[in-house]
N, C-alpha and C positions, 0 to 999 in steps of 0.2 A: 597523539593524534591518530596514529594506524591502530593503537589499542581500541580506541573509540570507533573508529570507521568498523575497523571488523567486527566489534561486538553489539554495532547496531544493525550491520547485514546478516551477522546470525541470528538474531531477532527476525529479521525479516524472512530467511530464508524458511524459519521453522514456521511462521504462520502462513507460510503457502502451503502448508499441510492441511491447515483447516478451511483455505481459502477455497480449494476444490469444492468443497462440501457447501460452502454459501453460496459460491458462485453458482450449483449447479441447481441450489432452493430458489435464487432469483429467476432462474429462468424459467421457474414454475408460475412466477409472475404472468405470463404469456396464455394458460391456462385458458383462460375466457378472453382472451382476444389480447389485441397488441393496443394498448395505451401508454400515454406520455408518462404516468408513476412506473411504468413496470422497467420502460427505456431509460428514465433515468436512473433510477436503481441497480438496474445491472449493469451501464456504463458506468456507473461509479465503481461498483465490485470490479468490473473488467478491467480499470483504470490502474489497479494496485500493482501484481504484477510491471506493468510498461513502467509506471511511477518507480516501481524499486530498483529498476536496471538502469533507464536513463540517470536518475536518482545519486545512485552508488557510480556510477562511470564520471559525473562532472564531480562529484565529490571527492573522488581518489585524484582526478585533474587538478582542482583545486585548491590539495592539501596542502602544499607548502608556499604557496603566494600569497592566500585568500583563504586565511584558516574559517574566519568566521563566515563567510561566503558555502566554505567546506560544511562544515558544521549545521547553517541553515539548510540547503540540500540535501543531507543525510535524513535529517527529521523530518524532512518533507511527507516520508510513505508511512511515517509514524502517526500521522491523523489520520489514516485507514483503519490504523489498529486500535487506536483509542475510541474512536467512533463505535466500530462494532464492538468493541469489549464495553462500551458503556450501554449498546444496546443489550448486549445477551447481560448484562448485568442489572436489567432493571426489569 
C-alpha cells in the first residue's frame, strides 16, 4: 500500500512541473474580459494542486483501516491528469 501511495504522489508531484505552464495559459483566458468558460477553466486547473494535498493527507490517514477508501482518494487528482493529457493528446 505505501509503495502505491508514494508512487502515485510522484506522479503527481512531477506534473506540477507542467501544471505551472497551463495554469498560467488559462489565465490568458481573462484576455477579453472575465467570463464564466474562462472562471471555470481555471478553477479547475487551480483545483489540482489543493486536490493533491488534501488528497494524499486522507489517503496516508486512511491506509490501514480503509484501504479501499485509501486507494479511491489517491486517484482522485489522477482525473486532472488524464483529462489534460487527453486534451494535449487530441
Amino acid at each position: 500500500m505505501k509503495v502505491f501511495l508514494v508512487s502515485c504522489q510522484t506522479v503527481y508531484a512531477l506534473c506540477l512541473l507542467p501544471w505551472f505552464t497551463i495554469w498560467g495559459l488559462t489565465l490568458m483566458g481573462f484576455a477579453n474580459g472575465i467570463n464564466w468558460f474562462s472562471l471555470a477553466i481555471t478553477g479547475f486547473v487551480t483545483l489540482y494542486p489543493i486536490m493533491v494535498i488534501v488528497c494524499s493527507i486522507f489517503a496516508w490517514q486512511f491506509r490501514t483501516k480503509r484501504r479501499r477508501a485509501a486507494i479511491i482518494l489517491n486517484l482522485i487528482p489522477m482525473l486532472w491528469i488524464l483529462l489534460v493529457g487527453y486534451q494535449l493528446l487530441s
